[in-house]
N, C-alpha and C positions, 0 to 999 in steps of 0.2 A: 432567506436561506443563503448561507455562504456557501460556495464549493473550492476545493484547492486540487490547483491543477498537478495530477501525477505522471504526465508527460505522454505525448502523443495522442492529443485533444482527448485525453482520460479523466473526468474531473469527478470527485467524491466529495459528499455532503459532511461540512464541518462536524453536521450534530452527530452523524452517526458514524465517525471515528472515536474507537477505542484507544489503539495505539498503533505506533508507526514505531517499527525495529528494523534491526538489521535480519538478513536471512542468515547468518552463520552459527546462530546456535546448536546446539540438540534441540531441547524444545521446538524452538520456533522451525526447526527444520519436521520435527513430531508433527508439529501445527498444521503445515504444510499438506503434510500425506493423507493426515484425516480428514484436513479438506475437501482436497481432491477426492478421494474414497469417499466421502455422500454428498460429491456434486456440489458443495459451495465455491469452488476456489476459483477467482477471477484472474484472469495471466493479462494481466496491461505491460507486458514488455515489450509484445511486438517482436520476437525473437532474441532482442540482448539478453545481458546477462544481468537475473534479480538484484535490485540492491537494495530493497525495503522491502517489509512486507506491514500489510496494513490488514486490523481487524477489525472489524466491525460488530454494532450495536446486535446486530439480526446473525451475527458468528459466520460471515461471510470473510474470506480471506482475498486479502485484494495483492498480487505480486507488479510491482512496480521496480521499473529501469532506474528510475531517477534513485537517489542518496534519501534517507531522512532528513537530513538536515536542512538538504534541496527544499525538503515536501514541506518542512516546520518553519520553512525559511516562507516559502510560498501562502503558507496560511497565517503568516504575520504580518505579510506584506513586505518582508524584507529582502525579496528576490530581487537580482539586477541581470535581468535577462540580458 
């Protein structure tokens, strides 16, 4: 099982990412609230401010500090911490 780190020891399982966007749309900001309203929406910011948000297999929403490109950087192996 792989997992990729979405910052402040928050790690999620390769298999069961959907996709990783940004929070600024309509939609995905729609995504958001439905989440929240039936209890799936996971907050890994730790208080910053979201800059990805990730979905899941099982329609879990995961709000993460780090960038996309951060997370897609990290699940290629192309981060340089």
């Amino acid at each position: 099982m792989n997992v990729v780190d979405i910052g402040y020891s928050c790690y999620v399982s390769t298999d069961k990412i959907v996709a990783v966007t940004s929070p600024d749309t309509s939609p995905i900001k729609r995504i958001i609230q439905e989440a929240r309203d039936r209890g799936s929406l996971i907050d890994c910011t730790f208080g910053k401010k979201n800059k990805s948000v990730i979905i899941t297999v099982s329609d879990h929403v995961i709000l993460s500090s780090r960038t996309a490109e951060y997370i897609l950087g990290a699940e290629k192996g192309e981060r340089n911490d």
